[in-house]
N, C-alpha and C positions, 0 to 999 in steps of 0.2 A: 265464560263458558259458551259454546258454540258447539250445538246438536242439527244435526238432520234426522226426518223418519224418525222421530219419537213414538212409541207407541206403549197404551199400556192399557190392556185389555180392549177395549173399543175404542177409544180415546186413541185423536192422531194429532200429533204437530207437525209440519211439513219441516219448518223449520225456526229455532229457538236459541236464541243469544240472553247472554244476562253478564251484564256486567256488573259489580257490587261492591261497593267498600263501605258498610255498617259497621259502626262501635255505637250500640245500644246503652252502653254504662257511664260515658264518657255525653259531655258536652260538646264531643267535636263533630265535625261537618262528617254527614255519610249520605252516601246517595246509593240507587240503587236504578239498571234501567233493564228491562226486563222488553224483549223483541220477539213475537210468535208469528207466526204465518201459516195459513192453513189450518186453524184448530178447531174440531169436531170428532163428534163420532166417525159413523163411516163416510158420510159427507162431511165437506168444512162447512161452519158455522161462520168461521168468521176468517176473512184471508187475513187481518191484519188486528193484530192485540199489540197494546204500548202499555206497559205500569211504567209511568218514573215516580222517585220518590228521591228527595234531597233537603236535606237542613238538617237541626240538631232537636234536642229535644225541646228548647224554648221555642223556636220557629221552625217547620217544617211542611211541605206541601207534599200533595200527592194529588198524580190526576192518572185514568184510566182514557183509551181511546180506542173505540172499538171498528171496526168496517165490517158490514159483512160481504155475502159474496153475493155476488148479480148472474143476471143474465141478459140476453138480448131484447129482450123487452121491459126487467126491471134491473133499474138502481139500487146499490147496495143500500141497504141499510146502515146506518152509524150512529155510534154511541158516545158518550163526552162525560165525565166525571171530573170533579175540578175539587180540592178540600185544602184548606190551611187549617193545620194545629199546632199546639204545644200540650207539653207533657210536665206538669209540675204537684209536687208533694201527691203522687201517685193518682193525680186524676189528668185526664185526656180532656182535652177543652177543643173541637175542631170547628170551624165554620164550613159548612159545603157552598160554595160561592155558581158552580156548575152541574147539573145534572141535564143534560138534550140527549134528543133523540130524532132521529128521524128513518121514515122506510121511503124516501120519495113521493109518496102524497100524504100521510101524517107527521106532523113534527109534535112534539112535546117540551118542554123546557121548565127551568126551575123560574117559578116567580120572583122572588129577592131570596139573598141568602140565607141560611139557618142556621143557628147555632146547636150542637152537640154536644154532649158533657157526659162522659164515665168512667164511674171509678169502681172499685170494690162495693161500696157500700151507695150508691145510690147512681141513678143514668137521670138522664134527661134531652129528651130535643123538643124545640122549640119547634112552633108550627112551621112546616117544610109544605111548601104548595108545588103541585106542575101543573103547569097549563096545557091543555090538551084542547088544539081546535077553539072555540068559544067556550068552553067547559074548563075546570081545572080540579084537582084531586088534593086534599090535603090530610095531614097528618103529622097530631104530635101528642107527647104523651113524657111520663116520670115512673119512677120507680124509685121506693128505699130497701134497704134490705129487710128493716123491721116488719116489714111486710106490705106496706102503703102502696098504691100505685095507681096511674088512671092513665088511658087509652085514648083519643079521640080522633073522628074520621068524619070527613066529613067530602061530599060532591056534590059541584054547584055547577048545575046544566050541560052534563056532561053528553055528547050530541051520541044517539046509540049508533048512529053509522059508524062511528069512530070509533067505538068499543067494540064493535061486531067485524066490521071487513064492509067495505064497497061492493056494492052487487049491482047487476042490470038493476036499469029501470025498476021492473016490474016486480022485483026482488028485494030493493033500494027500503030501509026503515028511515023513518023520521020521528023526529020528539026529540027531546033530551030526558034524562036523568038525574034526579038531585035526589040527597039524603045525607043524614046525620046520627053517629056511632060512637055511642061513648061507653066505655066498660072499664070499671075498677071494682075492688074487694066488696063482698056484704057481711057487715056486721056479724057475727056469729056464725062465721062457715069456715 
């Protein structure tokens, strides 16, 4: 499929390809690659989107890649998604091997990979950390359907310039940020 001028209410694509041969039922090879440019509201957000996705359901990857747009005085922004899974006796098993980011003076990245797991009847991810600056962000957590679940969050000296935006001098924060977030069910509610 090949579109230009996509538009659908506010939402614009300049332009959008997708080529795809999926059998979801079947064990055999399906890929799928998906090309945008230009995509935003009434400005682009981002000049260049990629989804590929290809393998079968015991092995299969997917990664996302995102650009955004610049100017003359800044660099686009870019985004990176990176996942291997499979798909057996109705649970999703993936590992995220990639998550980066960058806007030209902050980068972001995944610390080592994490493992994912969902099904019907219970999810789970393994602690997934990004590192941010000297700071890093993490997050993992379970769920059963019977009701059980627990949440956890946790930043460890996350620097506040980098959470807030770079300002003059005189304007400029310092410190970091750290804490620790855990939430699941209580007893009798």
């Amino acid at each position: 499929v090949d579109a230009s001028r996509v538009r659908y209410r506010e939402w614009r694509i300049g332009a959008l390809q997708l080529d795809a041969d999926v059998d979801a039922g079947s064990d055999q090879p399906s890929r799928l690659a998906l090309h945008a440019s230009n995509v935003g509201r009434a400005e682009p957000w981002f000049t260049d989107l990629q989804l590929d996705a290809g393998g079968n359901r015991s092995a299969h990857q997917i990664s996302l890649k995102l650009l955004g747009t610049s100017t003359e005085t800044q660099t686009p922004a870019r985004a990176q998604l990176r996942i291997e899974g499979n798909y057996d006796k109705a649970v999703w098993t993936a590992t995220v091997h990639e998550v980066s980011a960058s806007d030209g003076t902050r980068e972001l990245k995944l610390q080592q990979p994490a493992l994912a797991v969902v099904a019907r009847d219970h999810a789970s991810l393994d602690p997934l950390c990004i590192v941010i600056a000297t700071g890093k962000v993490c997050a993992q957590g379970w769920w059963q359907r019977i009701g059980a679940w627990s949440a956890q969050a946790q930043v460890d000296a996350l620097p506040l310039a980098t959470l807030l935006g770079e300002h003059e001098d005189a304007q400029r924060l310092s410190g970091t940020v750290s804490g620790r977030g855990r939430a699941a069910p209580t007893a009798g509610v």
